[in-house]
Wavefront OBJ file of the C-alpha trace (Angstrom):
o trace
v 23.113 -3.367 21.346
v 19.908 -3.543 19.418
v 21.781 -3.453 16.162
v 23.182 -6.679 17.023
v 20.046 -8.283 18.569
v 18.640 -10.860 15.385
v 15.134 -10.033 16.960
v 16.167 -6.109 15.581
v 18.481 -6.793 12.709
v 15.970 -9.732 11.064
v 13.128 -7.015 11.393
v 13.706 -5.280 7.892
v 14.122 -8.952 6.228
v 10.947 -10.356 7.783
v 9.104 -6.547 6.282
v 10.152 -7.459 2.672
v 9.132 -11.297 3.284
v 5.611 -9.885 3.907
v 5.566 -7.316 1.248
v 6.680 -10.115 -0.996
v 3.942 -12.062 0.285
v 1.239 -9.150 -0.020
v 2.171 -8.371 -3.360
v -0.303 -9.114 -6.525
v 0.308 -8.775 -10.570
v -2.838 -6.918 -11.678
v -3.922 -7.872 -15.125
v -1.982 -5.303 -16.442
v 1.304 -6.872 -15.583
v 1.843 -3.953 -12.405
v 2.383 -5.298 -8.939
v 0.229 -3.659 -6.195
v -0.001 -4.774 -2.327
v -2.992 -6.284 -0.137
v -2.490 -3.053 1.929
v -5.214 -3.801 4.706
v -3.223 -7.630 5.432
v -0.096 -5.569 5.566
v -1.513 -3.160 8.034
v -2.584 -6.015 10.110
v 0.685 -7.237 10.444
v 2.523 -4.559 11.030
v -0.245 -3.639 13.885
v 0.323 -7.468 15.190
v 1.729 -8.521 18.774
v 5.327 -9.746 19.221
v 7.153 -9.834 22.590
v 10.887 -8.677 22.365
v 13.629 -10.346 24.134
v 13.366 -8.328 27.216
v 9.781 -9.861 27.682
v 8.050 -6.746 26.675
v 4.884 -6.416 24.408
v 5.571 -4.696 20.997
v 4.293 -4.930 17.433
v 6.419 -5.539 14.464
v 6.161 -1.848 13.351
v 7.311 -0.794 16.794
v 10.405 -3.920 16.279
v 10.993 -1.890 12.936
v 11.280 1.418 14.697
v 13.667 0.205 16.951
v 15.718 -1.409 14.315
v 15.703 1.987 12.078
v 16.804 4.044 15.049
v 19.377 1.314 16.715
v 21.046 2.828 19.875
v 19.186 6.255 19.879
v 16.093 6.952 21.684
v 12.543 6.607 19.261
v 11.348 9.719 18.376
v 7.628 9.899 20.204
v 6.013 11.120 17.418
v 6.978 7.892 15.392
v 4.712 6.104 18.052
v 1.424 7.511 16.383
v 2.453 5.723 13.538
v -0.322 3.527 13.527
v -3.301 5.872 15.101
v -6.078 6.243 12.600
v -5.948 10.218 12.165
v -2.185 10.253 11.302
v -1.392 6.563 10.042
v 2.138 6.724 8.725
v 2.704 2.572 8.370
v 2.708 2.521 4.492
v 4.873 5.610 4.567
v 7.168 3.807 6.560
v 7.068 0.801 4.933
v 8.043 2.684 1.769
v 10.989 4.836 3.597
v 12.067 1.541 5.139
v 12.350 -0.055 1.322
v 14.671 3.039 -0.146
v 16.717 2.824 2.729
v 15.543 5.903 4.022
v 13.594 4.638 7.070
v 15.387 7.282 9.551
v 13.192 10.152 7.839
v 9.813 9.228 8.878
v 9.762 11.880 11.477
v 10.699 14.016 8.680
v 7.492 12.770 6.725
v 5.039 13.228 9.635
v 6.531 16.675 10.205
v 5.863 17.471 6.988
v 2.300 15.990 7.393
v 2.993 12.989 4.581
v 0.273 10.550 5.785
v -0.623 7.127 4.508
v -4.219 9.211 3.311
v -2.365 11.455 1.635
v -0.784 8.857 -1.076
v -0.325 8.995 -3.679
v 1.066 12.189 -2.992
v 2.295 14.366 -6.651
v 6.575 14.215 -7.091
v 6.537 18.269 -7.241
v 4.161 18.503 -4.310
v 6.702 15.587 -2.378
v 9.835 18.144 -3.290
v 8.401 20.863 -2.009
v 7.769 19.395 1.176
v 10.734 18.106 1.618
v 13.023 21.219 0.894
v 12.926 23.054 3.291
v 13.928 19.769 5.113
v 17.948 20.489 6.488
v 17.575 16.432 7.320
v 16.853 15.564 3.398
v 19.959 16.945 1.551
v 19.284 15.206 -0.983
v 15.574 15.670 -0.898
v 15.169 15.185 -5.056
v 16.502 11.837 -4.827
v 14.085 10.781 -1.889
v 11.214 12.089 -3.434
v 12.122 10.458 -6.816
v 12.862 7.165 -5.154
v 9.366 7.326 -3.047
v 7.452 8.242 -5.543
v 8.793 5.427 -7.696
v 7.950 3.016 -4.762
v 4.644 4.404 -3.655
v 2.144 3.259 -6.653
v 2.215 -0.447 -5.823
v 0.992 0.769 -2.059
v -2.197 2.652 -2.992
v -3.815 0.885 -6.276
v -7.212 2.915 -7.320
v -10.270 1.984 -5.142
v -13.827 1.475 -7.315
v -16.003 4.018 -5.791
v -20.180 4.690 -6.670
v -20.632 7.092 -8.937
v -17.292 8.763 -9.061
v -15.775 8.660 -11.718
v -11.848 9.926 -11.810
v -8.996 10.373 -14.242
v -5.933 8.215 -13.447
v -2.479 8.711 -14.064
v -0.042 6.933 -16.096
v 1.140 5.691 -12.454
v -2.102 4.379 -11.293
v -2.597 0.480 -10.471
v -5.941 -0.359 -11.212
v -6.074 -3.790 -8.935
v -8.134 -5.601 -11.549
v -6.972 -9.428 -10.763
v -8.946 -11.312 -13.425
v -10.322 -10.538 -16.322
v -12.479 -13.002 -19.066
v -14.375 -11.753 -22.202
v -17.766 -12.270 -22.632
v -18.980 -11.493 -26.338
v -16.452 -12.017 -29.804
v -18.631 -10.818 -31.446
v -16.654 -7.719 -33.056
v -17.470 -4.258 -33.701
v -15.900 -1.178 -31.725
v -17.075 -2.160 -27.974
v -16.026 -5.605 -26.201
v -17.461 -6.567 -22.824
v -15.541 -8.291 -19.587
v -16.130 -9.640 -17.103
v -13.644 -8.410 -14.296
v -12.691 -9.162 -10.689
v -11.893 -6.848 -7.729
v -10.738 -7.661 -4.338
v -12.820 -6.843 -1.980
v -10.537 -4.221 -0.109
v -10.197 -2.554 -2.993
v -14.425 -1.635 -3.953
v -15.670 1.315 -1.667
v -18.429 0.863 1.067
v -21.384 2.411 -1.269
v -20.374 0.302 -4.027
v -20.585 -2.860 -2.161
v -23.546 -2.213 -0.887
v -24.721 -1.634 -4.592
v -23.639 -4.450 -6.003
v -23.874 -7.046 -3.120
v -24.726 -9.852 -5.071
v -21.636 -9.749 -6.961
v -19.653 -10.760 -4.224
v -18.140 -14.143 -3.918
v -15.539 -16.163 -2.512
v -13.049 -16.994 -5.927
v -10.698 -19.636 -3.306
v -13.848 -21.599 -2.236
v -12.509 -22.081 1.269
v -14.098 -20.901 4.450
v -10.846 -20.925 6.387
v -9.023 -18.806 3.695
v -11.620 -16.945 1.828
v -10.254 -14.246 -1.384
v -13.637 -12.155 -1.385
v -13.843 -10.653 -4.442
v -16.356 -8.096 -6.864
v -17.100 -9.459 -10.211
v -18.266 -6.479 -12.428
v -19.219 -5.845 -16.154
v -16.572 -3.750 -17.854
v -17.087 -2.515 -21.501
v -14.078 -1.176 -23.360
v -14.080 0.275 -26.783
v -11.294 -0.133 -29.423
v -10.492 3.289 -32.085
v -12.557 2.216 -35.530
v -10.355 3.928 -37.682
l 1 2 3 4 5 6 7 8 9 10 11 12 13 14 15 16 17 18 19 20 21 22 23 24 25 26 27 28 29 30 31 32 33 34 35 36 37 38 39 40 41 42 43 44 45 46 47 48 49 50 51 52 53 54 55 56 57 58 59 60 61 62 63 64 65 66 67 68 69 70 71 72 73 74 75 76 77 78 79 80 81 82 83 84 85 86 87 88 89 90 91 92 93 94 95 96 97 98 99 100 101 102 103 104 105 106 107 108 109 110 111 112 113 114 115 116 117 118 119 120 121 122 123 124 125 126 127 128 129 130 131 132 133 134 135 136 137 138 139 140 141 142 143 144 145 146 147 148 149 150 151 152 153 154 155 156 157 158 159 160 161 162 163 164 165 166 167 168 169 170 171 172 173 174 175 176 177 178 179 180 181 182 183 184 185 186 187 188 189 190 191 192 193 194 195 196 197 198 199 200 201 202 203 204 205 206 207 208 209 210 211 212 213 214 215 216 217 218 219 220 221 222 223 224 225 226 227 228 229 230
């Protein structure tokens, strides 16, 4: 029985161990997750006890479904037009990792997140598999911030929510000189700075670990903030 198998029933263990490991404190005190090194393990090769090739979200799939057959459409779970693996990662986390057919029915893809909590109950509803579809949503949306922190795009500027993680992992002033504005320097990984925006500001990439074997590439940018005068 797969349930019984420690290559199955350490699978959920070893996911948190890596989220753990993937997880940053942004400067505001939020944790958010290295996403893309998450990905890649999830994605990465493992044989199973039978001798068979498998990944460690296809272990995880197993795990979540123990003696019944996979669903098929849960093994698209990592093809680029309808990645579900932070989805699943996050169902996996609530306890609620039997539902992520449920979520690709519904169309609730990794691109999709942060998806709104009215716009996640409504999806869910008509769900007869979710009966308690307000607690899921309430519990996944709780969970779902630290997975998709804001990305630094060229010339776009947005309005974030209250929720938003804004992966800013270092941050050093560079005048005291007073007055209403103040001026920082700031850091950015580099998975979390848009394509155009690198290309924009290549010079302001560097390596902050110094290694070659185990580089942290990161954006250094000039941030100005203003304080309220009154």
């Amino acid at each position: 029985m797969t349930g019984d198998d420690p290559f199955y029933s350490s699978s959920l263990r070893d996911l948190k161990s890596k989220v753990s490991a993937c997880t940053q404190t942004a400067i505001c005190g939020r944790p958010y997750i290295l996403v893309t090194e998450l990905k890649r393990w999830l994605r990465s090769p493992i044989k199973c006890p039978s001798g068979k090739n498998t990944n460690q979200v296809g272990r995880l799939l197993v795990a979540t479904y123990g003696n019944q057959v996979v669903p098929s459409s849960t093994l698209k779970l990592w093809e680029t037009d309808s990645c579900c693996l932070l989805v699943f990662c996050i169902l996996l986390l609530i306890d609620k990792g039997n539902l992520i057919e449920v979520f690709q029915t519904f169309n609730i893809l990794d691109q999709h997140l942060p998806i709104p909590l009215q716009q996640l109950r409504e999806k869910l509803k008509p769900s007869h598999e979710v009966q308690d579809y307000w607690k899921v949503a309430a519990a996944f949306d709780q969970e779902q911030w630290a997975f998709c922190p804001a990305k630094f795009e060229l010339h776009r500027g947005r309005e974030y929510t209250e929720h938003s993680i804004l992966p800013i992992c270092r941050k050093e002033e560079i005048n005291e000189k007073g007055g209403t504005a103040r001026l920082w320097w700031i850091d950015v990984k580099e998975e979390f700075v848009g394509n155009a925006l690198k290309q924009a500001v290549a010079f302001s990439r560097y390596n902050y670990s110094a290694s070659d074997t185990d580089p942290d590439w990161r954006y250094q940018f000039a941030l100005k903030s203003f304080e309220d005068s009154r």
